[in-house]
C-alpha positions as a printed Julia matrix, in Angstrom:
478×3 Matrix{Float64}:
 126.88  123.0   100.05
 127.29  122.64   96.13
 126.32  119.33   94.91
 127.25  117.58   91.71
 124.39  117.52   89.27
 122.49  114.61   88.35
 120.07  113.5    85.86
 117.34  110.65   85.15
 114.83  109.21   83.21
 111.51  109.23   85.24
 109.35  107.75   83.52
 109.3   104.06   82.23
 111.26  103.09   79.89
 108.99  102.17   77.3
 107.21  103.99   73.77
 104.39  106.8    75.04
 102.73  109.55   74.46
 105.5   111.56   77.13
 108.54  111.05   78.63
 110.07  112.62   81.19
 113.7   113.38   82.26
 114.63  115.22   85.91
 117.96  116.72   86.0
 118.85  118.07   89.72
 121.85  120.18   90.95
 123.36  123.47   91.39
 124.19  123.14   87.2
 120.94  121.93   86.47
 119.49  125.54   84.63
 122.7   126.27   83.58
 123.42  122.57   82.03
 119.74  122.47   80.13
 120.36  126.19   79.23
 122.83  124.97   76.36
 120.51  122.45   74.95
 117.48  124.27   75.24
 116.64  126.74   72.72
 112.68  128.67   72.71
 110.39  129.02   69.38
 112.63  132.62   68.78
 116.13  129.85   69.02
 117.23  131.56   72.06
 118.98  130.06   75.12
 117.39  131.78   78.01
 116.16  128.96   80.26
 118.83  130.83   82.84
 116.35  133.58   82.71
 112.92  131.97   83.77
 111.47  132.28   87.05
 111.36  129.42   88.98
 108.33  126.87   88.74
 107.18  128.17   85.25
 106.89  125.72   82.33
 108.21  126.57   78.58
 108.01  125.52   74.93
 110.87  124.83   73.01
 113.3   122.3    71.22
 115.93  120.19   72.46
 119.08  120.47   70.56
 121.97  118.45   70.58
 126.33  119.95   70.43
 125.81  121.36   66.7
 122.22  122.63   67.72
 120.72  120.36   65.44
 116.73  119.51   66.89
 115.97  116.55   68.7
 112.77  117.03   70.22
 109.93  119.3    70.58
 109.44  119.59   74.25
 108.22  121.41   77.21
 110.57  122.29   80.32
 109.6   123.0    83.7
 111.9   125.37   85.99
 111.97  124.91   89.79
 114.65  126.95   91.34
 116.15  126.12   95.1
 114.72  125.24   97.76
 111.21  125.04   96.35
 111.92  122.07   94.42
 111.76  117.89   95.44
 115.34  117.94   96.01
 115.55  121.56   97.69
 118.08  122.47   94.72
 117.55  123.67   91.16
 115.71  121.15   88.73
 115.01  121.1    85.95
 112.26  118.91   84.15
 112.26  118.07   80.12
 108.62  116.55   79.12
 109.6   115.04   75.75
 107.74  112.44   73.35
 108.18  109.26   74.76
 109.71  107.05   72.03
 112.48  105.18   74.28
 115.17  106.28   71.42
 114.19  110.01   71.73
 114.78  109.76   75.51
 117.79  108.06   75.05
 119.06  110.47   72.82
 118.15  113.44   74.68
 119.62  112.19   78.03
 123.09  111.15   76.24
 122.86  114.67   75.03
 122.3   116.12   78.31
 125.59  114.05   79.92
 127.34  115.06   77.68
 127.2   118.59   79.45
 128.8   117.44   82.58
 126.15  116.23   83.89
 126.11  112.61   86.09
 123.49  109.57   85.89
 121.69  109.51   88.92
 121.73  106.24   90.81
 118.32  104.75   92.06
 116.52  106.88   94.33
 118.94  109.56   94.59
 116.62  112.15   93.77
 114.57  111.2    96.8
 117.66  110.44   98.8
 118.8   114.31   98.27
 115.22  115.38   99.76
 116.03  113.19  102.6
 119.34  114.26  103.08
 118.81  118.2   102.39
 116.1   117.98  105.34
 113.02  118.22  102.94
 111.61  114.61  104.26
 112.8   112.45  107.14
 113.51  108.87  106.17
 110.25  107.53  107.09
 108.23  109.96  104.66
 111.24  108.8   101.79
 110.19  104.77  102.12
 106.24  106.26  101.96
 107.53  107.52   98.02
 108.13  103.92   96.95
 105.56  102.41   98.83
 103.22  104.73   96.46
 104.72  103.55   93.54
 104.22  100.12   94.4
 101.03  100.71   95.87
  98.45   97.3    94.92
  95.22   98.75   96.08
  93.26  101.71   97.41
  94.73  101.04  101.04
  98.19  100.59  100.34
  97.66  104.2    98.48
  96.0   105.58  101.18
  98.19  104.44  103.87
 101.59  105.94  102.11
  99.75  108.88  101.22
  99.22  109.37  105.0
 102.86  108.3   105.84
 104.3   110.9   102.96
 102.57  113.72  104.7
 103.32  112.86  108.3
 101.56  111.18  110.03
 104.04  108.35  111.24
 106.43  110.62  111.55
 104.58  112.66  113.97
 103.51  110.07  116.31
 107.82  109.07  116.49
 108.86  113.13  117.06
 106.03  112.99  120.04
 107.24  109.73  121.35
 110.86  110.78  121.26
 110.13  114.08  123.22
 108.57  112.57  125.57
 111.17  110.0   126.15
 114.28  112.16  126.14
 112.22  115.05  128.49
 112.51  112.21  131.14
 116.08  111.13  130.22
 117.02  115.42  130.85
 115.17  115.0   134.02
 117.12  112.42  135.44
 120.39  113.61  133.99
 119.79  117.17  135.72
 118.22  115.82  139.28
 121.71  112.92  138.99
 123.86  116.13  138.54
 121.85  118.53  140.67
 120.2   117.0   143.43
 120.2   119.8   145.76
 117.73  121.44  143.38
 115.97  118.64  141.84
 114.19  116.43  143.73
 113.54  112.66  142.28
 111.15  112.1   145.68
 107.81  110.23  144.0
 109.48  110.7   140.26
 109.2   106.71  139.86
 105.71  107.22  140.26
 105.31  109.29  137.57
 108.28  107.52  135.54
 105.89  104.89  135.87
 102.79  106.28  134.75
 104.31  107.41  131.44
 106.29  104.17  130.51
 102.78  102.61  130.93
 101.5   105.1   128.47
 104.38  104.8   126.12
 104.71  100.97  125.79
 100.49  101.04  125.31
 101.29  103.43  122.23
 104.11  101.64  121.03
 102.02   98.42  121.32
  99.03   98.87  119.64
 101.5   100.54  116.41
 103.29   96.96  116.54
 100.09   95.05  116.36
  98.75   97.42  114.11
 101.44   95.94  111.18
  99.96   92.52  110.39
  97.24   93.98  108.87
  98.91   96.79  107.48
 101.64   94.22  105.8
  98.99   92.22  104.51
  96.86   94.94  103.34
  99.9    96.52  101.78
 101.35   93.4    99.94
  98.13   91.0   100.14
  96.93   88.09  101.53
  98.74   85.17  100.52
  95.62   82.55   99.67
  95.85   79.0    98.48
  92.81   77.53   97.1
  93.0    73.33   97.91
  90.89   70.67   97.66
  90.1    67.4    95.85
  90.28   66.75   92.43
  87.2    68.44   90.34
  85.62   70.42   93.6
  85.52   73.46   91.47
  88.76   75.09   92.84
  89.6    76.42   88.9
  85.88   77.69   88.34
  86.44   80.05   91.85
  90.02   81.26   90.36
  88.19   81.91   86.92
  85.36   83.79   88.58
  87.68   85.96   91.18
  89.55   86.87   87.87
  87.28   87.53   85.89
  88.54   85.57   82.81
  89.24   81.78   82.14
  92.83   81.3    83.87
  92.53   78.03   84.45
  91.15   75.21   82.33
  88.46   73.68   83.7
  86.93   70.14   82.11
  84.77   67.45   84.19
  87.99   65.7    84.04
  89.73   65.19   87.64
  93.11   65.87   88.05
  93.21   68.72   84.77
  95.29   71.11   87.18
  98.68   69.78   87.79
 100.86   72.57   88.78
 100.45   75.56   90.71
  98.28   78.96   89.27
  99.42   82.04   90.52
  96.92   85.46   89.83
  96.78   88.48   91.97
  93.34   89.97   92.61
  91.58   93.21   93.84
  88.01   92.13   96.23
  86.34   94.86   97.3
  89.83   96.55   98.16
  91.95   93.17   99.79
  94.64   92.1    97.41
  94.4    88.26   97.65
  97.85   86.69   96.2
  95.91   83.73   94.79
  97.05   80.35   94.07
  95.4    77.7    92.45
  96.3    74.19   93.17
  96.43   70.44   91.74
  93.98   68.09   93.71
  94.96   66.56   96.77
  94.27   62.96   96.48
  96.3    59.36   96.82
  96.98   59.04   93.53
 100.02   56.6    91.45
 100.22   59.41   88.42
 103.77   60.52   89.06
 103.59   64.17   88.01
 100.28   64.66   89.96
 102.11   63.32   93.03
 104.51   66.18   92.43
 101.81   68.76   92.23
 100.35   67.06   95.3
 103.76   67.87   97.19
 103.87   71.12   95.67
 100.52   72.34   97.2
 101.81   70.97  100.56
 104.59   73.44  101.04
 101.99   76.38   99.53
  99.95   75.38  102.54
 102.68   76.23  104.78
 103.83   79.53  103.39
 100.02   80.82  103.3
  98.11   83.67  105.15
  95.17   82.17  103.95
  93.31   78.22  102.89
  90.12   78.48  101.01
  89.11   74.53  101.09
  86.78   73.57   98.55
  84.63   71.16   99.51
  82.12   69.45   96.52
  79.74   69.22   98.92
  77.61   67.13   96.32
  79.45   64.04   97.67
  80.6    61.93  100.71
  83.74   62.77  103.04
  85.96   60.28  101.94
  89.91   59.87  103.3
  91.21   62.52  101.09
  89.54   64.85  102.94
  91.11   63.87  105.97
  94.13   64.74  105.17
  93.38   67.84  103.68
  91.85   68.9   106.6
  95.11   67.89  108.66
  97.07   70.02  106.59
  95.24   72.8   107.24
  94.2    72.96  111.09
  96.8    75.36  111.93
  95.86   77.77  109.61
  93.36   80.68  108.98
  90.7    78.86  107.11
  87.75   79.57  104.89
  85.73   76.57  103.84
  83.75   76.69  100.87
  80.81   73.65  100.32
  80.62   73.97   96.6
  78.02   73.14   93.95
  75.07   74.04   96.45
  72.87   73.91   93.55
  72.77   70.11   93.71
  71.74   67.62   96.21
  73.75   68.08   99.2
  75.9    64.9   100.71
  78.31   67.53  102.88
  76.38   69.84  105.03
  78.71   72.74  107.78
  77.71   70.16  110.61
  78.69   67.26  108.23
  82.46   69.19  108.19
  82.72   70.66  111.92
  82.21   66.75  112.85
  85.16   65.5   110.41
  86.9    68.38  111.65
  86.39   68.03  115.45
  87.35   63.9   115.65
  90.65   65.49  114.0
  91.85   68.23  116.29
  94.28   66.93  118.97
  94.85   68.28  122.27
  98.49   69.8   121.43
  96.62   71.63  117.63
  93.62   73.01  120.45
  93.92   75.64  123.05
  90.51   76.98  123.4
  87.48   75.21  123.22
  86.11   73.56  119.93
  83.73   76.62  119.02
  86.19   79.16  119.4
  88.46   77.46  117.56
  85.87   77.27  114.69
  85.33   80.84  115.0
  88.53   82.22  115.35
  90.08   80.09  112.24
  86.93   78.56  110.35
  85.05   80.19  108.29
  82.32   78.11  106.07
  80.39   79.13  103.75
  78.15   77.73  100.74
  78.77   79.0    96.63
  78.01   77.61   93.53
  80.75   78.66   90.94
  78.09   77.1    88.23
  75.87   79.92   89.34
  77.98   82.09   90.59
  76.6    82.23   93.72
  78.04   82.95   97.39
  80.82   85.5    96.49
  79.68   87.82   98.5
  79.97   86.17  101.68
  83.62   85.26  100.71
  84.54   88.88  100.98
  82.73   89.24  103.97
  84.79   86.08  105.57
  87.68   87.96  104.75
  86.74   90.89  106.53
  85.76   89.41  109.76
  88.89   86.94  109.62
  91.58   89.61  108.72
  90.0    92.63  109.43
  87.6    92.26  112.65
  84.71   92.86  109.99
  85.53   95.91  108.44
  87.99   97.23  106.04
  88.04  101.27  106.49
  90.44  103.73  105.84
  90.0   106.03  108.67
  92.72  107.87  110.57
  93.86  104.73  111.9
  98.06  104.52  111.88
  98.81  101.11  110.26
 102.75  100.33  110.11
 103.59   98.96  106.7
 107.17   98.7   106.7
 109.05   95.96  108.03
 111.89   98.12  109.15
 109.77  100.67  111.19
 107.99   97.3   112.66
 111.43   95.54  114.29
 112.54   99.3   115.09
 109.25   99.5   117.17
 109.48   96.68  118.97
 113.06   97.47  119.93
 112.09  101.0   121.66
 108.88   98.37  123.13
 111.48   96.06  124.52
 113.66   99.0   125.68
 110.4   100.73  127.69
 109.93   97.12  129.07
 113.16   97.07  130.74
 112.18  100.72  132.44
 109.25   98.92  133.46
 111.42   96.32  134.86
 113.71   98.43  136.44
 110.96  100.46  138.04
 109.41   97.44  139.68
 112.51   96.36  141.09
 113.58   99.74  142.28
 116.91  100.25  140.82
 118.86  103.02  140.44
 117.67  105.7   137.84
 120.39  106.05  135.44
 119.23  102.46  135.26
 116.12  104.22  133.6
 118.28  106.17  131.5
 120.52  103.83  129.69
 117.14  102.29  128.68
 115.08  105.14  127.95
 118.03  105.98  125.72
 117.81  102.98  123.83
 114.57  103.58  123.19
 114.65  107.19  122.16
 117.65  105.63  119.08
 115.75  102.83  118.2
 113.1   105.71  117.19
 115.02  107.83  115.81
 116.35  105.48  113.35
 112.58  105.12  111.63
 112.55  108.8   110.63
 116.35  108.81  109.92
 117.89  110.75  113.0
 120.08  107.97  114.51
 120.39  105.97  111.2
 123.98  104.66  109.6
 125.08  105.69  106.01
 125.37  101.67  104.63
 121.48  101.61  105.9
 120.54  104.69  103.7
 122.46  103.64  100.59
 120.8   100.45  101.1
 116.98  101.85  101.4
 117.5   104.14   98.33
 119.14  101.39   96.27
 115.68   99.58   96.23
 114.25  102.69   94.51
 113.02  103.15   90.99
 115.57  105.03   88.85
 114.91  108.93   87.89
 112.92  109.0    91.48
């Protein structure tokens, strides 16, 4: 199928050392072939072998220079698109890329849209649409995990798991269909049984991917953390030290912070979002009352609280109500400045805590619910002490203790997640249908439902509007 051929800048548009434009189409050699000329000033990119890199000059319409450059040559179908490209490393002054790319349009050649390089490997069969959303998740990749995990999902290993799941789904739909059509040869005597057996084994699969995407969203994108507390507990020193620099001012005045602090940080491979909050006390001060509400609706968009406490002095009604804000949330209480005299001890808190937590906030027993949502631990951001066993908190709160990045499938995407539970919620109704013996193109409609709302993760049952749409979030030139 001839394509038109498209070009794009693909690296960032800024001054560098290189930049780099991809031109891709069935005119791509034959487009750069005019503008291209070697150290002898001959136009013979036409006459390289494919995936071989050259020295030369860009030149514009009256073969005046515009660049020294280097060109790579990758020929069809052994190329990211599957057709010709063509690949012009130039100096990466954002006027010389400019110039060179007007140059190269002017040869007939269109502006690619966002992602359409990527979109063509999709569409010419080189990647399924799964493996096309691990390419931006790369690019926009926050920490070793996030890296890791598209890496995986670029080479596979999603898509895999969905091709396996989707065989085994539509060999059962073929069986029904033939034994509906043929019954004189194929029998469905005991075939619930064994229906049964391998919806059981499907919806476990299909489970444990669904569960599997809280952590891999959070690990992907970050934990969302909110750092509260009283005035002057030390919540500024913690930001400064998980930073590394001063971000926040921090004086023996109370009150200093008065609007939100937003930094995102790397601890020991978790991407906290981190926010850093005004006080939380009764106070008159009009614009601190407005930082006050401010931290109250942080509170309710967080993953995560970490709850300074200056455990230096009393519990006092402030405290209260900070801790009613928080109840329903994943907690992590720090009792700061441990290296003076200590008022506040854990006991001290679990007490406050405990006299606060209503029947309708508790499910489980008191304990549990301390160690299931409250972690608390001691620091000293004047010493820098305790750090250490914030990370670990993390760990065991988010991550069941350990943060690994084994062979473990996590789902990342959004999209793949509601797309999952959709096939889940299709296998439930076999189940259902199973248990209350209906018909079995019952099982079929279902299992059908199931088998699409796979398909559409890797791109096989997937409408045009929701392609254009994935793509348009793309970087351009990629």
């Amino acid at each position: 199928m001839k394509t038109d051929t498209i070009a794009g800048i693909a690296t960032a548009m800024s001054d560098s050392g290189i930049g780099i434009i991809r031109v891709s189409g069935d005119e791509a050699v034959s487009s750069i072939n005019n503008i291209f000329i070697n150290k002898k000033n001959r136009k013979c990119l036409s006459s390289y072998a494919s995936h071989t890199i050259h020295y030369g000059f860009i030149v514009d319409e009256e073969d005046n220079i515009i660049d020294e450059v280097m060109v790579s040559v990758m020929k069809a179908p052994h190329s990211y698109t599957t057709e010709d490209t063509v690949e012009i490393n130039c100096h990466g002054g954002i006027f010389i890329i400019n110039k060179i790319m007007s140059v190269i349009l002017n040869m007939g050649v269109r502006a690619a849209q966002a992602g359409e390089f990527t979109k063509r490997a999709f569409l010419n069969g080189r990647i399924d649409l799964s493996e096309a959303e691990a390419v931006m998740d790369m690019i926009n990749s926050k920490n070793e995990f996030a890296l890791k995990a598209s890496m995986k999902q670029l080479k596979g290993s999603l898509s895999d798991i969905i091709i396996e799941l989707r065989k085994e789904i539509i060999y059962e739909i073929a069986f029904i269909e033939s034994a509906l059509d043929d019954p004189e040869h194929i029998s469905l005597d005991g075939y619930t049984e064994k229906l049964s057996a391998k919806t059981e084994e499907i919806l476990a699969k299909l489970k444990k991917m669904s569960e599997s995407a809280d952590n891999g969203k959070i690990l992907k994108e970050g934990i969302n953390t909110v750092i509260v507390g009283k005035p002057n507990v030390g919540k500024s020193s913690l930001l400064n030290i998980l930073v590394g620099e001063d971000k926040a001012i921090v004086t023996e005045i109370a009150g200093t912070t008065r609007d939100i602090l937003e930094e995102t940080i790397n601890l020991d491979g978790i991407t906290l979002n981190i926010m850093d909050t005004a006080g939380i006390r009764n106070t008159e001060d009009v614009v601190e009352k407005i930082g006050v509400e401010k931290v109250k609706k942080a509170i309710e968009d967080a993953d995560l609280i970490i709850y300074m406490i200056d455990s230096s002095i009393p519990f006092d009604e402030n405290d209260s109500e900070i801790i009613k804000a928080v109840l329903n949330k994943k907690t992590i209480v720090i009792l700061n400045k441990s290296d003076l005299p200590s008022c506040v001890n854990e006991d001290d808190f679990k007490k406050v805590m405990s006299n606060l937590i209503t029947d309708d906030i508790l499910s489980k027993d008191k304990e549990k619910f301390f160690q299931n949502f409250v972690k608390i631990i001691k620091t000293s951001t004047k010493e820098n002490s305790g750090i250490d066993d914030l990370t670990e908190s993390l760990k065991d709160m988010f991550f069941k203790g350990q943060l690994s990045y084994n062979d473990e499938i996590f789902i990342t995407n959004i999209r793949h997640k509601e797309l999952i539970d959709e096939a889940y919620k299709s296998m439930t109704n076999v189940r259902k249908s199973l248990e209350n013996n209906m018909p079995e193109d019952f099982y079929s409609i279902d299992l059908m439902s199931a088998y699409a709302a796979l398909g559409k993760i890797i791109g096989e049952e997937v409408e045009e509007d929701l392609i254009n749409e994935i793509f348009s979030k793309f970087c351009m030139g990629k």
